[in-house]
C-alpha positions, 0 to 999 in steps of 0.5 A: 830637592827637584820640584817639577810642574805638578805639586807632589801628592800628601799619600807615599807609598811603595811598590813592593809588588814591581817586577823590576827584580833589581829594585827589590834586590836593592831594599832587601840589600840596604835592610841587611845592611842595617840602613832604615831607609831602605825602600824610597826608590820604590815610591808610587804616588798613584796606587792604582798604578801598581800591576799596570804595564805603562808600555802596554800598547792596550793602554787607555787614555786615562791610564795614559795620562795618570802614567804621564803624572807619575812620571813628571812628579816620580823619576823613580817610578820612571826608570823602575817602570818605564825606562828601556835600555836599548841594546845593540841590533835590538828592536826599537822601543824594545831593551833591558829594563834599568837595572839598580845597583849601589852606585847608581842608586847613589848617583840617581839619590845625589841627582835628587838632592843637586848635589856635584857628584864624582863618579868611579864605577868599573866598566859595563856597570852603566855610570853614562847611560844610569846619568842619561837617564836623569838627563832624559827625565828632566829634559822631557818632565822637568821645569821649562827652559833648563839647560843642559851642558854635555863635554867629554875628551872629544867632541865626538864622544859628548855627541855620542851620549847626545845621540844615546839619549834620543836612542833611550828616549825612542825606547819610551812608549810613543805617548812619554816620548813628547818629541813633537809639538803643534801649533794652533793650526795643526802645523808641527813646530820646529826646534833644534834637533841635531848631532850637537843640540837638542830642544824640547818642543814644549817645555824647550829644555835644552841640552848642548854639547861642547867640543873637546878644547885644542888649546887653552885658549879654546879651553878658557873660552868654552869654561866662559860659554858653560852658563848652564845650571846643568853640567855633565864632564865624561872621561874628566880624567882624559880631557885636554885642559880640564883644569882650565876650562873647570875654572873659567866654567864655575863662574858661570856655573855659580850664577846658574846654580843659584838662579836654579836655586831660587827657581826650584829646578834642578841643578849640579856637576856630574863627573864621570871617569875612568880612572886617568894617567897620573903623568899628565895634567889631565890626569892630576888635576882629576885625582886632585877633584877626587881626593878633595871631595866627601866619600859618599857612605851607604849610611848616609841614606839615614841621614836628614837632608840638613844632616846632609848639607852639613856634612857637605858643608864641613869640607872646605875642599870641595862641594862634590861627593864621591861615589866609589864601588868595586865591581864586587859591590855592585853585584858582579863576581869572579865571572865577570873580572874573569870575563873583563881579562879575557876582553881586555887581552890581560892588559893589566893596566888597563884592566886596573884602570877600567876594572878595578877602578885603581888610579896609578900613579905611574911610578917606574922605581917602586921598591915593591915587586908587583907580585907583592904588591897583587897579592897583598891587594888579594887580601885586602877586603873590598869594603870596610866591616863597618863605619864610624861616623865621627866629627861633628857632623859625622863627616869623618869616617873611621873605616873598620878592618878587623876585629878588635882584640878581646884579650886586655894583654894586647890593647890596640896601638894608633898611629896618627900622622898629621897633615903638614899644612899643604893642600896634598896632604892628609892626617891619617889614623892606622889603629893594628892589634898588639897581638897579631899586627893586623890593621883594625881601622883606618881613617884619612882626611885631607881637609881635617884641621888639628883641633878636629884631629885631636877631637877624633882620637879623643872619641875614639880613645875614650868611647871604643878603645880605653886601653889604646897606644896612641903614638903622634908623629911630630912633624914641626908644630903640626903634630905637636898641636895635636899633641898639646891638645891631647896632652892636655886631655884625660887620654894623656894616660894614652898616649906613647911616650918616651924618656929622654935626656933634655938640656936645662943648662949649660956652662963653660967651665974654662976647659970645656963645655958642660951640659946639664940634662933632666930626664924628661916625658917626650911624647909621640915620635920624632920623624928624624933622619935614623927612625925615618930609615927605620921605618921604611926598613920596617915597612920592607919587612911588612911586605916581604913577610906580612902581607896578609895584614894589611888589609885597608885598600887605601894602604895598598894604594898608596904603597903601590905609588911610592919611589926611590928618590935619585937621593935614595930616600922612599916616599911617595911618587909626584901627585901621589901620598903616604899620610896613611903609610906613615900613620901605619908605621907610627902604630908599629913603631910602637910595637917593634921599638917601643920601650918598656911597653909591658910597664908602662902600657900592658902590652905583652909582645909575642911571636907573630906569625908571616903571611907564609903561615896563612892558608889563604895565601894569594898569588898576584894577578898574573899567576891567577889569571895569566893562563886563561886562554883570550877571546871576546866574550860577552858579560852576562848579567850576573844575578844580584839576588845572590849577594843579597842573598849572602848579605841575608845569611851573614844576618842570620845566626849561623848553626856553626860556630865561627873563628870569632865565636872561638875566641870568645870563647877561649878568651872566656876560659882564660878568664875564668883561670885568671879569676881563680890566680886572683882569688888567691893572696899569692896570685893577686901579689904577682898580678898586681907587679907584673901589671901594675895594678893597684893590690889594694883595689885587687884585695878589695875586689877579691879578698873573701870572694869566689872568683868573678870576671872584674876585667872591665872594671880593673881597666876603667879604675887603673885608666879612669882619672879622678875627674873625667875631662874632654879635650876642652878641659871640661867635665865629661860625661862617662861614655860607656865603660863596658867598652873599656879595652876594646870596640865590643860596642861596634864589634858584638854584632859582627860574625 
């Protein structure tokens, strides 16, 4: 945490009453959400500051200094209340207060904490000036003798954002400006103030741009020079040798750090970016920054600072977190992407870089049309459902996409690809319902190793899903880990299987060669050469015809960086992936050529509707947007209280009755029926054969009874093993078994 000269106060309390509508937007927002702490950005310390305008020019001195002290100990207090953003051919002094949206709350949150942050944020949301504005707060209240670094793509570029700092800190009221000092004898003391450097003259914090390196020895040289403790890289995607000059600078950087550290003051990397071209060095070694490093989560406001350092700690890739949102996120809608094509001339590569914040990976031969490829992004929701934290310090986050099914008849089918060693790759998990073949949930990581892979679909299966197919990819001995590990566990019962012929024994018997085979269990899915084109067959069929299912971002994503190799094989593009692709198909594998799934796993395969059925149907970016007519427009702020009031009313219970509630309510019918069928001798005979259910258990239950709902309990005593092991072997407690063939745990509260 930052410590500053002035030792903070015992009381807190919080400004509910300011006048910065964002900020109270931003509480409302994160309540609805369901996160506790909702409300630390509107601390005070002071109370007798609530209702008093710091930029009052009526101002008394004491006031003054009491604005001053909140200040120096509270960075909120100062860009909720004070900070002005300073607009073109505005009056000096004059600008827009800070407007706080969810990326930027988590930039100013990870500012706090010292932690290295990568930023994507869409174009006009503010990244650069929401980071000078901590810059700014340090430099001028912050512990004396800090250093600051600024670098960007050119040298120009870093001496403009020096230039915006001293235009934001112009904007302060006159006696928060702290620009001038004096000596003893009333003579005004001199430091540095240039387009490049800037000194503060009391507390001489200092900040120093770098110019953009031209060869790599200039690159290496300016890594070596970077010994400050404070680091920012602007356009880190776009500039030259950003992988040299990174490396030589973290030596100097780690001796910074942990002189800072042991000082109390502030430290840590910021990158900021727009999204950079995947064909260039520069661009590579920035996406390869990025994936490395730990999604930042909202819910992670409710974590501890030391459930934090752990969660940071448990990715052996990188100490940086990833702070991502869509223009959707932080508030904007239709209008302003409307707007964005209209300036950006309906650049669609652009307004995909710097819009909707896509890293491209360039490819020139992908196997999917752009049409296809838009409109399957069209359907795919901005932000998952919900979480789930899993891992031993949460640092795994199983994203949800859709509703799990109700219906036992169709358990959900997980596909898992598992990471083969190499640092560009990822395990992946894909969990699709049997019933429609849409995504429900997704799961990517790059830095998992096998035992904590297993671990996730062990708690998965066992706490939300206890009816689930899991289907492993066995790709050499790193799937095969895995399997070995949940082969072992009580999930055995889960996992896809197929029979197989092995050869135990072989012998000559003087004419010819004789083989001597046992049918054996082998379980997950070989990835050979024929179910390899079956896939990919598979996979051209999904987007020709299903491209309303989807759903995950990160599916869209990665089919829109796949190839045809000159050997005619898809796969991903250079410096891109698939893990998660393949994760996919492992889960409808299962479902297009699994055998005997009606035995063996319940699952009564039926007829699925194409997206052509669905009535949302979407048109690619072009077709939405082609015929808008170009001019240079300006963005209008867009009114964040409408999203927090839609995030309000998707709290609220509704008056009618939604497509969930439907279903349940269908599924309740069907229930019902059945109760009756096994209520009869005849009936629980057929039910027991068609589902293989134990006849004796269905007698004991219904025999003599009126027909109740035992749905539950059937799963739990057909799936539950006599003794209840985790994937070390040891005894396990019972988790909940209400959740047994599906994720009502997760799923009951959502409309």
């Amino acid at each position: 945490m930052v410590n500053t000269q002035v030792s903070s106060p015992q009381m807190v309390y919080f400004q509910d009453t300011t006048t910065n509508k964002s900020f109270m937007d931003m509480h409302y927002l994160l309540k609805a959400k369901g996160i506790k702490n909702n409300k630390f950005f509107l601390v005070i310390y002071d109370p007798g500051l609530m209702g008093v305008d710091p930029r009052d020019p009526q101002l008394s001195f004491e006031m003054k200094k009491r604005v001053l002290r909140e200040c120096q100990i509270n960075f909120w207090y100062f860009i909720r209340e004070v900070v002005r953003i300073p607009v073109e051919g505005g009056d000096v002094g004059g600008g827009k207060r800070y407007k706080l949206h969810r990326g930027n709350l988590a930039m100013n949150y990870l500012f706090i904490m010292n932690y290295d942050m990568f930023v994507d944020l869409p174009r006009q949301h503010f990244k650069t000036f929401s980071a000078l504005c901590w810059y700014l707060w340090v430099f001028n209240f912050g512990t004396s003798n800090t250093k600051m670094m600024f670098i960007n793509k050119k040298h120009e570029d870093s001496k403009k954002n020096l230039k915006d700092i001293k235009t934001i800190r112009e904007s302060l009221p006159s006696y928060l400006q702290m620009d001038a000092a004096y000596d003893i004898n009333g003579k005004k003391i001199k430091v540095p103030n240039t387009a490049e450097t800037l000194q503060h003259p009391i507390n001489h914090n200092i900040i120093k741009t770098l110019p953009a390196a031209r060869t790599k020895a200039m690159a290496d040289g300016a890594g070596r020079g970077a010994t400050m403790a404070i680091q920012y890289y602007d356009e880190f995607a776009f500039m030259p040798y950003n992988e040299i000059i990174y490396a030589a600078a973290s030596p100097a950087f780690s001796r910074a750090k942990q002189n800072a550290k042991e000082n109390r003051v502030p430290y840590g990397i910021l990158i900021t970016t727009t999204p950079g071209d995947l064909t260039t060095d520069e661009g590579i070694y920035a996406n390869k920054v990025r994936l490395n490093a730990t999604p930042w989560l909202d819910s992670y406001y409710d974590l501890t600072y030391k459930q934090l350092e752990d969660l940071k700690d448990s990715n052996n890739n990188s100490t940086f977190f990833y702070i991502r949102y869509t223009y959707k996120q932080l508030g904007s809608g239709e209008d302003y992407f409307v707007d964005m094509v209209k300036q950006m001339g309906k650049d669609w590569a652009k307004i995909r870089r710097e819009v909707l914040i896509e890293w491209d990976a360039g490819s020139m031969n992908c196997p999917f049309s752009q049409e296809n490829l838009d409109i399957i992004k069209s359907y795919c929701r901005t932000e998952p459902i919900t979480t789930v934290p899993l891992g031993k310090h949460g640092q795994y986050t199983l994203n949800i996409w859709s509703q799990m099914p109700l219906n036992s008849q169709y358990p959900p089918i997980i596909g898992v690809d598992v990471a083969g060693g190499y640092q560009q790759d990822s395990s992946a998990i894909t969990i699709i319902d049997s019933q429609t073949t849409k995504v429900i949930a997704t799961l990517n990581c790059n830095y998992i190793p096998s035992q904590d892979l297993a671990q996730c679909i062990f708690d998965i299966v066992n706490t939300y899903c206890k009816n689930a197919i899991v289907n492993v990819e066995r790709n050499g001995g790193f799937g095969a880990s895995v399997l070995s590990l949940l082969v072992k566990s009580k999930i055995k019962k889960n996992l896809y299987f197929e029979i197989k012929d092995r050869v135990i024994q072989e012998r000559y018997d003087g004419v010819k060669t004789v083989y001597k085979k046992t049918k054996v269990k082998s379980y997950g899915t070989d990835n050979t050469k024929d179910i390899r084109n079956k896939l990919i067959e598979l996979l051209h069929a999904r987007v020709n015809y299903h491209k309303d299912k989807f759903l995950a971002p990160i599916l869209h994503d990665e089919l829109s960086t796949m190839e045809v190799k000159k050997n005619g094989k898809t796969e991903h593009a250079a410096n891109a992936h698939d893990d998660q692709i393949f994760s996919y198909l492992m889960a409808l594998y299962v479902w297009y050529y699994g055998e005997n799934l009606a035995e063996h796993f319940h699952i009564i395969k039926t007829e699925i509707n194409t997206d052509e059925d669905n009535p949302d149907y979407e048109f690619s970016l072009d077709e939405r947007y082609g015929g808008l007519e170009i001019a240079n427009v300006d963005v209008a702020d867009t009114d964040y209280s409408e999203l927090v009031e839609s995030q309000q009313k998707i709290i609220e219970s509704s008056k009618t009755k939604s497509v969930e509630e439907f279903r349940i309510e269908q599924f309740l019918k069907d229930q019902e029926a059945l109760d009756s069928i096994l209520t009869s001798p005849d009936g629980r005979k057929a039910y027991s054969k068609s589902y293989n259910v134990d006849l004796d258990y269905l007698d004991k239950q219904y025999q003599g009874q009126q027909a109740k709902d035992i749905t539950g309990d059937i799963l739990s005593s057909y799936y539950d093993d006599n003794i209840d092991l985790d994937l070390d072997g040891n005894l396990n407690k019972r988790k909940n078994d209400g959740y047994a063939g599906n994720m009502a745990g997760i799923f009951k509260n959502i409309k």
